[in-house]
C-alpha positions as CSV (number, residue, x, y, z in Angstrom):
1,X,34.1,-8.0,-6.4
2,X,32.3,-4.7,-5.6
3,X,32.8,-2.2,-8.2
4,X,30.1,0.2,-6.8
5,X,28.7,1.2,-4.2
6,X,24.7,2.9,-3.5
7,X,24.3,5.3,-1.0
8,X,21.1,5.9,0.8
9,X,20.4,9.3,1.1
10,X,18.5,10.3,4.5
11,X,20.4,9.7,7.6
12,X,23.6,8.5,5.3
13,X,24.9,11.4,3.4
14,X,22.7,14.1,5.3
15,X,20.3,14.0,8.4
16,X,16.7,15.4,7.2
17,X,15.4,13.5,9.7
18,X,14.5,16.3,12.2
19,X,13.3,18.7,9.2
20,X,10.6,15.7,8.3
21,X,9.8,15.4,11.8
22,X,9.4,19.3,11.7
23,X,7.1,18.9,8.9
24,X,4.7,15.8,9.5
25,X,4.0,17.2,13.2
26,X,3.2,20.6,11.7
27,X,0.4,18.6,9.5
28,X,-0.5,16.5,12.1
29,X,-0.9,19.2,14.3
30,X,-3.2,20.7,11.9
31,X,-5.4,17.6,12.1
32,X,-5.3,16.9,15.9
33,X,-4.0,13.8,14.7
34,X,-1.1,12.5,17.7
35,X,2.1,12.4,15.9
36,X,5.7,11.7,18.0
37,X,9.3,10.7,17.8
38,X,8.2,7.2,17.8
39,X,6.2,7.1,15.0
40,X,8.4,9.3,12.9
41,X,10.6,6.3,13.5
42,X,8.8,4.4,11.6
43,X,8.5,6.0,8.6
44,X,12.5,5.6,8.3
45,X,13.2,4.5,4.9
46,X,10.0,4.4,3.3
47,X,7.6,6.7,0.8
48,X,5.6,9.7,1.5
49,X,2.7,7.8,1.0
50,X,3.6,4.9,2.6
51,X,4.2,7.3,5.9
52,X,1.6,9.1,5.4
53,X,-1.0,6.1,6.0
54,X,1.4,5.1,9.2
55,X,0.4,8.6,10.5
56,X,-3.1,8.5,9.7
57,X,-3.6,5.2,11.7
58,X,-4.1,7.8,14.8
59,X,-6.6,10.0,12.5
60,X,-9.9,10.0,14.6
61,X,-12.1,10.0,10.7
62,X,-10.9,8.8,7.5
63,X,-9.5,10.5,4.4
64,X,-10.2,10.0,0.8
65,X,-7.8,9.8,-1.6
66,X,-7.4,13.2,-2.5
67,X,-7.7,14.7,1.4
68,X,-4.5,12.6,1.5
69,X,-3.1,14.6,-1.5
70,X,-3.5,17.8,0.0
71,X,-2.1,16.2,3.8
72,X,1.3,15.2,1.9
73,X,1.3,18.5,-0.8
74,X,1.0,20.0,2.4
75,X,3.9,18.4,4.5
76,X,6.2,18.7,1.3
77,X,5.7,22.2,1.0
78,X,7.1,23.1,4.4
79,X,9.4,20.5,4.1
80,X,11.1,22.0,1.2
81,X,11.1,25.4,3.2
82,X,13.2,23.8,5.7
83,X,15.6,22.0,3.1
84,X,16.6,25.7,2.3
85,X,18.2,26.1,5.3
86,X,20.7,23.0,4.6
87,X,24.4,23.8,3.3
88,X,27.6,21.7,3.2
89,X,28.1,21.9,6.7
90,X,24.9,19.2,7.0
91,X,27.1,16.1,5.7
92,X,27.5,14.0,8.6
93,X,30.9,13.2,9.5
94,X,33.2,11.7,7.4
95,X,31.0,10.9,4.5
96,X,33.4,13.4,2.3
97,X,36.4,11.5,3.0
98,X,34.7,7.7,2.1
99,X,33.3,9.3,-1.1
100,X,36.5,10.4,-2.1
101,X,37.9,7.8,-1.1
102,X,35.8,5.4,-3.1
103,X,36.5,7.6,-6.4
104,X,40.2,7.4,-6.0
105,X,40.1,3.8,-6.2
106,X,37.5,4.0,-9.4
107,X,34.6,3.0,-7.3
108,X,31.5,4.3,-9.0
109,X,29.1,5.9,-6.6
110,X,25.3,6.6,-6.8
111,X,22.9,7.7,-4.9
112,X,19.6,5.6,-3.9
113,X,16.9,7.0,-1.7
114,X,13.2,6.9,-1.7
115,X,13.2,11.3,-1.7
116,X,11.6,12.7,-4.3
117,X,13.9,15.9,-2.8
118,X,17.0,14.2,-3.0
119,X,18.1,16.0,-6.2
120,X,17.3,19.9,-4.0
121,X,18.7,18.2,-0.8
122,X,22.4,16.8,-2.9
123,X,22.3,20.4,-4.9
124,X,22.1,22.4,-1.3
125,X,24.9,20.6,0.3
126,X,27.1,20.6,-2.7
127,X,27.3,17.1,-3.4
128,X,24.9,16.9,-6.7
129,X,28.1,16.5,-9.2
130,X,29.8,13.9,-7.1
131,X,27.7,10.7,-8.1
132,X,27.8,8.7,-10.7
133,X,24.2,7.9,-11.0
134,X,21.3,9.6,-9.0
135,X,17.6,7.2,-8.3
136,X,15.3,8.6,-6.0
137,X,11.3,8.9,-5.8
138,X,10.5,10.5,-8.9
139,X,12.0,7.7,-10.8
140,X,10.3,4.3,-8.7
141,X,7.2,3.2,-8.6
142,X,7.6,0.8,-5.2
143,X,9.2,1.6,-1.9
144,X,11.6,0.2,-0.3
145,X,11.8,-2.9,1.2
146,X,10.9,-3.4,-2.3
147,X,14.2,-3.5,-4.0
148,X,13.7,-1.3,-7.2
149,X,15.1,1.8,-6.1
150,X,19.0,-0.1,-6.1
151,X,18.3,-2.1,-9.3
152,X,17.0,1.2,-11.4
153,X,20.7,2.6,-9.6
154,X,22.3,-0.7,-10.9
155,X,21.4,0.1,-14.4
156,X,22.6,3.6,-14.5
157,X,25.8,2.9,-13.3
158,X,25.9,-0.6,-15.7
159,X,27.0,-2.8,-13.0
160,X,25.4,-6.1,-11.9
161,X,24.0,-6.0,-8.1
162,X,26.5,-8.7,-7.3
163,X,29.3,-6.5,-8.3
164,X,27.3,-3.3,-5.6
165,X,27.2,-2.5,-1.7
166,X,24.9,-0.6,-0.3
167,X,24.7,1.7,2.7
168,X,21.5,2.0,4.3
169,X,20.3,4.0,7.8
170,X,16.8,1.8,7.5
171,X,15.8,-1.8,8.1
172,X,13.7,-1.7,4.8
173,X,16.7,-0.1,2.9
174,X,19.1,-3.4,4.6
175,X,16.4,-5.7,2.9
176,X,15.5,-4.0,-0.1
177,X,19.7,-3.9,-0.9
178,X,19.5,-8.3,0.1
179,X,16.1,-8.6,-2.3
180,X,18.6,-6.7,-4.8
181,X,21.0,-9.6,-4.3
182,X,23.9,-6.5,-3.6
183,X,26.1,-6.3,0.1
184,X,24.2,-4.5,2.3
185,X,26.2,-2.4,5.1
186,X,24.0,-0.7,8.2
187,X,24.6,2.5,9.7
188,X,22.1,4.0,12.3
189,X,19.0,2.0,13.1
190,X,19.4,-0.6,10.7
191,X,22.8,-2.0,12.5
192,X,20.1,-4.0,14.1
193,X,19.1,-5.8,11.4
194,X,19.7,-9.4,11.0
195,X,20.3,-9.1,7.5
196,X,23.1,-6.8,7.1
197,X,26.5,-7.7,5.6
198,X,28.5,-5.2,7.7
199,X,28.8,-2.4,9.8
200,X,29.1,1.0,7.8
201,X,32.2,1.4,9.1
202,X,33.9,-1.2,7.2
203,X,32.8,0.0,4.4
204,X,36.2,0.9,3.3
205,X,38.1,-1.9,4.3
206,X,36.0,-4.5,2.6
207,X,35.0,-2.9,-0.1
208,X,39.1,-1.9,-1.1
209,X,40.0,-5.4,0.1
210,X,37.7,-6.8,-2.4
């Protein structure tokens, strides 16, 4: 029976994708290092660090640990500028409705996302209050498909995974929620994913149903 249910943050409650995109070209720029919509991607889902490496496999010289401190400082700084620019109007589509939804029926709801901006992002689109339990990047130490980021959710909200769903945009997200032993539903890119429960948009109906 799921009594809860994790929400991704990126791409699931809000679309930041174009305002990362904004900010890793704007550093990659800076380094004449190539950087497209292809490769950003591929950073879907997965730490600053971890993307920053996928970026730097196009780097014509390498970087020592602390160059690659200043490259992500860098990218985070401009990317925060941007996230001033989100409001409420930045949910996508019907995500107010299925969290409202889910509360009605006393669903708990949490958010889990590798962001260590997710708390800024939630507060500038008005949502920060509505969850349950909040885990993003400043409380994990692995990224996803590593499933940590769900079970640290799991504990705040004192549930077992087999008792959670999770919604994910990302393939990594889809596997980190199976590693977690909790549903997995696919919205976005990861509706490819062969390991996927459900479609996002049955969320609802099976998660009620159950």
């Amino acid at each position: 029976m799921i009594k809860g249910v994790i929400f991704d943050l990126d791409g699931v409650i809000v679309s930041t994708d174009n305002l990362h995109y904004k900010a890793w070209k704007k550093m990659a720029d800076k380094e004449n290092i190539e950087f497209n919509k292809q490769i950003n991607n591929r950073l879907r889902g997965i730490s600053r660090k971890a993307s920053l490496e996928i970026i730097l496999e196009k780097a014509k010289k390498d970087y020592t640990d602390v160059q690659k401190k200043e490259l992500t400082d860098y990218k985070n700084t401009y990317y925060r500028q941007l996230l001033e620019t989100l409001t409420k109007d930045d949910i996508l589509p019907g995500i107010t409705d299925i969290l409202n939804t889910l509360q009605e029926n006393n669903i708990k709801i949490a958010i889990g996302s590798s962001s260590k901006n997710a708390k800024k992002i939630l507060k500038k689109i008005e949502l920060y209050n509505q969850f349950a339990a909040i885990t993003d990047g400043t409380n994990i130490t692995q990224s996803k498909p590593h499933p940590e980021v769900f079970l640290i959710a799991a504990k705040k909200l004192d549930l077992l995974p087999i008792n959670l769903a999770v919604v994910e945009d990302a393939k990594s997200g889809i596997l980190a929620a199976k590693k977690a032993h909790m549903t997995a539903f696919a919205t976005g890119n990861a509706k490819n994913s062969q390991e996927k429960d459900y479609d996002f948009e049955q969320l609802i109906d099976v998660v009620l149903q159950d």
